[in-house]
C-alpha positions in Angstrom: 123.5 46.2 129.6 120.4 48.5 128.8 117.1 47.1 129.0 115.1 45.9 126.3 111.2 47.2 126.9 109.0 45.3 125.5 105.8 46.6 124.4 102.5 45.7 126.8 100.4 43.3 125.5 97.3 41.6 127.0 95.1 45.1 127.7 92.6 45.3 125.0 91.9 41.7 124.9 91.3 42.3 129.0 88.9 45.2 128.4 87.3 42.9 125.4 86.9 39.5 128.1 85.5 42.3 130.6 82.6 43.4 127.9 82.1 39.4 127.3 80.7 39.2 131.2 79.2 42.4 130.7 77.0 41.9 127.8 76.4 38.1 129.4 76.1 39.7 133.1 73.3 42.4 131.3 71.1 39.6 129.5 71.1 37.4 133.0 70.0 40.4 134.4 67.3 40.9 131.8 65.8 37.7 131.7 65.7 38.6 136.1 63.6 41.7 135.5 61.3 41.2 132.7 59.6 38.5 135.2 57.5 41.8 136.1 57.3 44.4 133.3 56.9 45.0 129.7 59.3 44.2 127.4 58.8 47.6 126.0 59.0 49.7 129.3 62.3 47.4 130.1 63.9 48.7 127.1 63.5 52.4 127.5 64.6 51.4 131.6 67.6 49.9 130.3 68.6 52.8 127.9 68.5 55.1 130.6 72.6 55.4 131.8 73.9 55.0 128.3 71.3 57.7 127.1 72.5 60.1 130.1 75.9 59.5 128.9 75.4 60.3 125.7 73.7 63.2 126.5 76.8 64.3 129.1 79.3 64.2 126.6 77.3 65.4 123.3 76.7 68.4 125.3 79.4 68.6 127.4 81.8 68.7 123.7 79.7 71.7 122.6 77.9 69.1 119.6 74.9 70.8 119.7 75.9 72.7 116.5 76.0 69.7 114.5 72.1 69.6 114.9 71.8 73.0 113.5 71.0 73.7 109.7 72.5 77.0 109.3 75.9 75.7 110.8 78.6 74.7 109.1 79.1 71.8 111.5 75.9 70.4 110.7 75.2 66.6 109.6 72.9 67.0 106.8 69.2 66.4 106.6 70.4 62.7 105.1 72.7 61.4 108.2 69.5 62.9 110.3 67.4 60.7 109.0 69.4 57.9 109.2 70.3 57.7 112.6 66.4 58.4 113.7 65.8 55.2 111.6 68.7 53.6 113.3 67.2 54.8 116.6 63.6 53.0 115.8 65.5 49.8 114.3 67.8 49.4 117.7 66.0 50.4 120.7 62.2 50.2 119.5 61.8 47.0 117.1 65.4 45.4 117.9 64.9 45.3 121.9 61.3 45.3 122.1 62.0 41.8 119.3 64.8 40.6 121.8 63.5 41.5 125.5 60.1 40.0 124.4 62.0 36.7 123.5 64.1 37.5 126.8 60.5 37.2 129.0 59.1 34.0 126.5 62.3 31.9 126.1 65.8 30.7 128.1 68.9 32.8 128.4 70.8 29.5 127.2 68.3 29.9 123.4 68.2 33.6 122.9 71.9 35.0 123.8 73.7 32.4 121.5 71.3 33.1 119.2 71.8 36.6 119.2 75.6 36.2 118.4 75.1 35.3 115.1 74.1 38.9 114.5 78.1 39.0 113.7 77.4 36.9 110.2 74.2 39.1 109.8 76.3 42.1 109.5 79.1 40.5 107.4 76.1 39.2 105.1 74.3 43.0 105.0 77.8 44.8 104.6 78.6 42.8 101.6 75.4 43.6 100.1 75.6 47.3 100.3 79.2 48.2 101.4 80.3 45.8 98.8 82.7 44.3 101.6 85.2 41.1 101.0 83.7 37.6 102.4 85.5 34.5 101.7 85.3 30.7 102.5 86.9 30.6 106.0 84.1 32.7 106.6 81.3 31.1 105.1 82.4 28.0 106.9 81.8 29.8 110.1 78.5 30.8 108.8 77.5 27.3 108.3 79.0 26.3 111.6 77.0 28.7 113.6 73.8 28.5 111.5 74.4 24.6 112.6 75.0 25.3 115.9 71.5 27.3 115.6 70.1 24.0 114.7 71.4 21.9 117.6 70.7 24.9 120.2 67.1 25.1 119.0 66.4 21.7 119.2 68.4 21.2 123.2 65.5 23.9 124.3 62.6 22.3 122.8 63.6 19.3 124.7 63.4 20.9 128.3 64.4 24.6 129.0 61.2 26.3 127.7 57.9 25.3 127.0 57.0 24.9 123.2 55.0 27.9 122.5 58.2 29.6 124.4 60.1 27.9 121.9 58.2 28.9 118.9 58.1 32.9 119.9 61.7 33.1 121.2 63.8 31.8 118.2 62.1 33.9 115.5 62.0 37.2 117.4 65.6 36.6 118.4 66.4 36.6 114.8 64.6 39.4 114.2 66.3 41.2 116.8 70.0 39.9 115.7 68.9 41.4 112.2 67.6 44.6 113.6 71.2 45.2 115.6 73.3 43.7 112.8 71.6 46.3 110.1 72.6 49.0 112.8 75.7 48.2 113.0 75.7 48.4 108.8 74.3 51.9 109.1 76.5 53.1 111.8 79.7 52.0 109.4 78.4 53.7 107.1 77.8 56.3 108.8 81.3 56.8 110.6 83.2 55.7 107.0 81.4 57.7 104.7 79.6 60.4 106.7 83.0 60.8 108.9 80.6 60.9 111.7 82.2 60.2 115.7 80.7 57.6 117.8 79.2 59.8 120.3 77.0 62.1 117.7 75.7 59.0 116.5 74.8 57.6 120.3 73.4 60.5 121.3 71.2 60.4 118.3 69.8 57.3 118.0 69.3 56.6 121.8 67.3 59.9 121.7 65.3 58.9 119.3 64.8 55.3 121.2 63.5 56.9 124.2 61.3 59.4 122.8 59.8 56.9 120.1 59.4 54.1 123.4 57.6 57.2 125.1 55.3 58.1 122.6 54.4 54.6 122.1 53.5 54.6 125.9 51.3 57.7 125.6 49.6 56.2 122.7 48.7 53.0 124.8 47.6 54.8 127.8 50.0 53.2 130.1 51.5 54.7 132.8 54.2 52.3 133.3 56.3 54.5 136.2 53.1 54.2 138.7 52.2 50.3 137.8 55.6 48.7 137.8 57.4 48.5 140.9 60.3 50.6 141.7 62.8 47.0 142.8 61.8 46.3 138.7 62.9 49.7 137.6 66.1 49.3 139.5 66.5 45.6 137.8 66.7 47.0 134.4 68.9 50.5 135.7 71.2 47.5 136.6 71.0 45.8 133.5 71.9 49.2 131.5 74.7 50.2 133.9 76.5 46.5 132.5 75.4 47.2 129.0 77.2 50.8 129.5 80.1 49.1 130.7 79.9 46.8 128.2 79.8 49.2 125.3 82.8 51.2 126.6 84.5 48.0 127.2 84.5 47.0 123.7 85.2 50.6 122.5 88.5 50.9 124.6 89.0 47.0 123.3 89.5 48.0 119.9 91.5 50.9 120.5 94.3 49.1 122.2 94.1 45.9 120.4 92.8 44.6 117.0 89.2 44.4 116.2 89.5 40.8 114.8 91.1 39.9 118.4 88.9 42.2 120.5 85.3 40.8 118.7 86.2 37.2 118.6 86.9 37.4 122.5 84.0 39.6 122.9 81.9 36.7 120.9 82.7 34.5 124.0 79.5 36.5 125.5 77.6 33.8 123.8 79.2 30.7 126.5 79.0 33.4 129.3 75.8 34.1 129.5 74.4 30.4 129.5 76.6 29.6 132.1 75.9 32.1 134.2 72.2 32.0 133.4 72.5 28.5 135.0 74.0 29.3 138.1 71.7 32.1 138.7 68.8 31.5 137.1 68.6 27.6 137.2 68.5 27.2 133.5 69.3 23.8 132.6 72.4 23.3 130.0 72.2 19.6 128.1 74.2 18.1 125.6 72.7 19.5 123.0 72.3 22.6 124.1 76.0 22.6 124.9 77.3 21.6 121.8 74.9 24.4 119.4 76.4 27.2 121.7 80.2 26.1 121.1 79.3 25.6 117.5 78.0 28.8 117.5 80.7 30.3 119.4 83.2 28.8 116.9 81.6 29.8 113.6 81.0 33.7 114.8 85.0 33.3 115.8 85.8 31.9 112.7 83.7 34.7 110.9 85.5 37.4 112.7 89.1 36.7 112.6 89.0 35.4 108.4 87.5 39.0 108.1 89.9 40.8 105.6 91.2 43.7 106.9 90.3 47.1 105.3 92.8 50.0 104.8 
C-alpha cells in the first residue's frame, strides 16, 4: 500500500508561541534594566543587534543602490521620507513613550496594554487604507478596551503607586499608537511602495539610532561613561530577544497564516505578566487577571475576524 504523506502542520504556529516568550521575555528584561538608566539611552541599547542586522543584510544584498538618486533602483524622495518619519515615530517617541512607562509602572499594566496596539492599527488602516472591519471585530475592540478598564483599575489597587499609575497608562497608549501607526506606514509601504522588509528595517532603525544620538549630544549626556556596563549588557539582552522575536514572527507568517501566527503571538500579553511575577515579584490579583484575559480575548477576536485580502 503506498503511503499517504501528510502535509506538516504545527511549525509556524511554534515559531509564532516562540516570538510570544520572546517579546514577553524582552519587556521582563526591560522593566530589569531601566532600574539604572534612561529610558532614552535603553532604547538606542536595545536597538543595537536588530540595527547590526539590518545593516549586515542591507549591505550584504548590495541595497545600497536603492539610497541613490541617480539609480534606477532607487526608493524615491517620498518612501525616504516616510520611513525617516517611521524611524522617529518607533524608536524615538514610541520607545522612549513605552520604556518610560516601563521604568514608572508594572510589567502586569503596560504589556497588556500595549497589545491593544493590534485594534489601533485595524482602526488607522481603515482610516487611510480604507480596509474592511466588521462586528466580530468591533466586539473584540470593546472586549479589550474593557479589559483596559479592569487592568487599570487591578494596578491602582496595589502593583504601582498612583502617580506610577497615572504616567504609565497614558504613555503606554501613546506608545501602542506610535507602533500601531508604524505598522500602517510600513503596509503601506511594502503594498504600495513594493518595498522588502529589510530596506525598510535598515531604514528606520538608522534613523532611530542617529535621531536617539543626536538627542544625547544636544543634552550633553554622555550616557556610555555614566551608566554601568552590567546595564548596557541588560538592554543588549533585551534586544537580542526582541531580534529573536521579530524573526520569529516573520518566519511565523511565512509558514502559517497571519490570522493564526498574530492571535498566538497576542498571547505575549499573558506571558509577560506571568513571567514578570516570577521574576520580578509583580503581584497578579483578580482584577488584574481578568483585564489581561479580556484583553487577550478581544485582540484575538480582532485578529482572526480580520477579512482576508487578496
Amino acid at each position: 500500500m503506498k503511503k499517504i504523506k501528510y502535509p506538516s502542520i504545527g511549525r509556524g504556529e511554534a515559531w509564532a508561541l516562540l516570538a510570544a516568550f520572546s517579546y514577553a521575555l524582552t519587556n521582563v528584561v526591560l522593566k530589569w534594566a531601566l532600574a539604572d538608566a534612561p529610558p532614552l539611552f535603553g532604547a538606542a541599547i536595545k536597538t543595537l543587534p536588530m540595527w547590526i542586522i539590518s545593516v549586515i543584510v542591507f549591505i550584504g544584498n548590495g541595497y545600497l543602490k536603492r539610497l541613490n538618486p541617480r539609480s534606477k533602483d532607487f526608493i524615491g524622495i517620498d518612501s525616504l521620507l516616510l520611513l525617516i518619519l517611521l524611524g522617529f515615530i518607533v524608536y524615538v517617541l514610541g520607545n522612549w513613550a513605552f520604556f518610560e512607562a516601563l521604568k514608572v509602572g508594572a510589567v502586569t499594566l503596560t504589556t497588556p496594554i500595549m497589545g491593544t496596539q493590534a485594534i489601533w492599527a485595524t482602526l488607522i488602516s481603515y482610516i487611510f487604507l480604507k480596509e474592511k472591519i466588521n462586528f466580530p471585530m468591533i466586539l473584540g475592540m470593546i472586549i479589550s478596551l474593557s479589559g483596559v478598564f479592569i487592568l487599570t483599575i487591578g494596578n491602582s489597587g496595589g502593583n504601582i503607586m498612583l502617580e506610577g499609575w497615572q504616567k504609565a497608562v497614558p504613555l503606554t497608549f501613546l506608545a501602542a499608537l506610535c507602533y500601531s501607526s508604524s505598522g500602517v506606514i510600513k503596509r503601506y509601504l511594502f503594498t504600495r511602495k513594493s518595498l522588502d522588509r529589510w530596506t525598510v528595517s535598515f531604514l528606520e532603525v538608522t534613523t532611530g539610532e542617529i535621531l536617539l544620538h543626536i538627542i544625547f549630544l544636544i543634552q550633553g549626556n554622555n550616557y556610555y561613561s555614566i551608566v554601568p556596563f552590567g546595564t548596557i549588557s541588560k538592554f543588549i539582552f533585551a534586544g537580542l530577544f526582541g531580534a529573536l522575536a521579530i524573526i520569529s514572527i516573520t518566519t511565523a507568517t511565512s509558514l502559517t497564516q497571519v490570522a493564526s501566527a498574530t492571535t498566538i503571538n497576542s498571547t505575549q500579553t499573558a506571558i509577560a505578566p506571568i513571567l514578570a511575577m516570577f521574576l520580578l515579584g509583580e503581584k497578579i490579583n483578580l482584577q488584574v487577571g481578568l483585564g489581561i484575559i479580556l484583553i487577550m480575548v478581544g485582540v484575538m477576536i480582532v485578529q482572526l475576524k480580520k477579512p482576508v485580502t487578496d
